[in-house]
C-alpha positions in Angstrom: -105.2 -144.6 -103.3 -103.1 -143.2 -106.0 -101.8 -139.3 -105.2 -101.5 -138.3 -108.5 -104.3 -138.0 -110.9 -103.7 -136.7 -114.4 -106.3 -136.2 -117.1 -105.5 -136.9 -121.1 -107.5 -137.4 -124.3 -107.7 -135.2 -127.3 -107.3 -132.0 -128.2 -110.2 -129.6 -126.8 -111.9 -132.4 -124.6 -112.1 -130.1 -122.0 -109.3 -131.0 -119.6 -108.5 -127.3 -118.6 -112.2 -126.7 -118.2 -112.4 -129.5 -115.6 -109.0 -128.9 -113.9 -110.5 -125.0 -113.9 -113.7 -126.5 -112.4 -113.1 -128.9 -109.5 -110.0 -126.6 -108.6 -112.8 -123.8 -107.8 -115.1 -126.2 -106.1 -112.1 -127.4 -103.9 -112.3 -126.2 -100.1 -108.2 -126.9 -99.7 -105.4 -124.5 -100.6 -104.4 -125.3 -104.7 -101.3 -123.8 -106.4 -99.5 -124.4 -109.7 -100.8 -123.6 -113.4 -102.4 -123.9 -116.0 -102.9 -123.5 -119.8 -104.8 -121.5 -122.1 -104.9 -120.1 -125.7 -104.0 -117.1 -127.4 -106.2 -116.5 -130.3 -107.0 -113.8 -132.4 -109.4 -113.8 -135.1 -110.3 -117.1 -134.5 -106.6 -118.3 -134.9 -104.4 -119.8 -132.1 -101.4 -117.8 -132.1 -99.9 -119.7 -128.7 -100.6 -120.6 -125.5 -100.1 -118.6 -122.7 -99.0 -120.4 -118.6 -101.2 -118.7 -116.4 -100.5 -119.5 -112.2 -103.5 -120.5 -109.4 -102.0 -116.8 -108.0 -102.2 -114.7 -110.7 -99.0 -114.9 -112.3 -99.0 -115.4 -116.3 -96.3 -115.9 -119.2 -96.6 -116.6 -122.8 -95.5 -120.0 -123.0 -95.4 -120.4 -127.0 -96.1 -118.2 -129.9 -96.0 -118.4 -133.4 -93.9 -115.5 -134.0 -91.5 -116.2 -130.8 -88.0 -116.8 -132.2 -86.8 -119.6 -130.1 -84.1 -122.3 -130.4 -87.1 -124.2 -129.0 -89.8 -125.3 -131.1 -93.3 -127.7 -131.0 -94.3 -127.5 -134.0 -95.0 -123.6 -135.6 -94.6 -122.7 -131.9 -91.2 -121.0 -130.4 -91.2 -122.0 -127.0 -90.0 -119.9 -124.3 -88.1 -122.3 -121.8 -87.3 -119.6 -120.3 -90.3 -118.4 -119.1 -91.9 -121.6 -117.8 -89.4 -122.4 -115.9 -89.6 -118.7 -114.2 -93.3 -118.9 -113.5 -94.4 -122.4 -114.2 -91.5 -123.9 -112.1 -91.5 -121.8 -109.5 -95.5 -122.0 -109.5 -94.7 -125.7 -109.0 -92.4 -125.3 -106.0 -94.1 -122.9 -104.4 -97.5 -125.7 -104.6 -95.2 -128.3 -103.2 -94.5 -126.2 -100.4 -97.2 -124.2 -99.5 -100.7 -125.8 -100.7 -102.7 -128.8 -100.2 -103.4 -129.9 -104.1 -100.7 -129.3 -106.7 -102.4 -128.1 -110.3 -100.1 -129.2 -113.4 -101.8 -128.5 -116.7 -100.2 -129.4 -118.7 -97.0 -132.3 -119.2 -96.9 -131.5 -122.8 -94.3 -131.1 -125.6 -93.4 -127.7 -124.8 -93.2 -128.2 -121.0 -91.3 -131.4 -121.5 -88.2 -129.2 -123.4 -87.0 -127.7 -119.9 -85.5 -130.1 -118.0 -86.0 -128.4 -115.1 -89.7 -128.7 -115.0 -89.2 -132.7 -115.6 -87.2 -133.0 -112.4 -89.8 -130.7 -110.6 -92.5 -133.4 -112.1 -90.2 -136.6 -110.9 -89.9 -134.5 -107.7 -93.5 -133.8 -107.1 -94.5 -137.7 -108.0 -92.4 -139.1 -105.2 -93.3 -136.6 -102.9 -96.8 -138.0 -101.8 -98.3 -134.3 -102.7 -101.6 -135.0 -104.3 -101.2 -133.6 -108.0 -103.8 -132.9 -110.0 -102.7 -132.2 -113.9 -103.3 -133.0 -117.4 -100.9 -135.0 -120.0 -99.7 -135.7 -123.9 -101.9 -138.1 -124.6 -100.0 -139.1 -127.3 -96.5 -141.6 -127.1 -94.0 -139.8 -125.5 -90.6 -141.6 -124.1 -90.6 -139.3 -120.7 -94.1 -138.7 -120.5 -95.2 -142.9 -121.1 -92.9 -143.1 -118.1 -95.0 -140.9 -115.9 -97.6 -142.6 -116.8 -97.0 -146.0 -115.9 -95.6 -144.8 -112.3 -97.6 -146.8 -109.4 -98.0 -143.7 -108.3 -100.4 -142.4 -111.1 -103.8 -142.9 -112.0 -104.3 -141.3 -116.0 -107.9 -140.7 -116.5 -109.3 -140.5 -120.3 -111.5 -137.5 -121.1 -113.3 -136.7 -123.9 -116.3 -134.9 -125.2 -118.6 -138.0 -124.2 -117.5 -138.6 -120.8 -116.7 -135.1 -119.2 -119.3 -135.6 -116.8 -118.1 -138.7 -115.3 -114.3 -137.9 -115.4 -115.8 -135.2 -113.2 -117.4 -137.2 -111.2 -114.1 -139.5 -110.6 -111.7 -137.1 -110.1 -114.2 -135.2 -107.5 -114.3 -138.6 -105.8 -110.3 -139.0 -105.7 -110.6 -135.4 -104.3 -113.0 -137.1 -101.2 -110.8 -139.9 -101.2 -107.0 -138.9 -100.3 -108.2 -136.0 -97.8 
């Protein structure tokens, strides 16, 4: 059975929501991250990285003036790898399912977090994240390691991508 299970598909297919979901249904200890958005007025301003213990740092923002950018986004590197990272390590360590949500552009710019992603894939640590869906050199790689089993999500099949990864949950206690 493959340790590491990461969700893709399209924008707003509900990956969060399910990572959100079977992480509060799980019985084990879960660390790590994940994603949300900042909006205001209807508008998504950024994205804010938001730990399983209650740590959070604005990831991306329009208005951030960064050397680092996805798109309108300035992306602080920065802070990810201050929170995110560390959120990461201390998983590895310390809990029995690590939560990475997401490998994305802006999370693929540090390469800290990279090595901490190689790291945790060779580790045996059972992962549970989400990923680009899209082609991307570094994160095609993850992909394709034996290790990994990518799962497609979208609006049609959220209940049985539920139901799978609740069963790789059963399966590599």
């Amino acid at each position: 059975m493959k340790h590491v299970c990461l969700l893709t598909g399209p924008p707003r297919a509900g990956k969060t929501t399910l990572i959100k979901q079977v992480v509060g249904e799980f019985r084990g200890k879960a660390g790590g991250f994940y994603t949300e958005e900042i909006r205001e007025h209807g508008d998504r301003l950024g994205f804010r990285l938001v730990t399983l213990n209650g740590k959070d740092v604005v990831l991306s923002q329009v208005a951030f003036k960064s050397p680092y950018r996805v798109g309108k986004y300035g992306v602080n590197v920065e802070g990810l790898e201050q929170v995110g990272v560390t959120a990461l390590l201390d998983a590895a360590r310390d809990c029995d399912l690590v939560v990475v949500d997401e490998i994305g552009k802006m999370e693929m710019l540090s390469l800290q977090f990279r090595d901490v992603i190689t790291r945790l894939i060779s580790s045996n640590r059972r992962v549970l994240g989400t990923i680009l869906l899209h082609h991307h050199t570094w994160s095609d790689v993850i992909k394709a390691r034996p290790e990994v089993q990518v799962m497609m999500l979208n609006r049609d099949n959220y209940s049985q991508v539920l139901t799978e990864v609740r069963r790789w949950l059963e399966e590599i206690k």
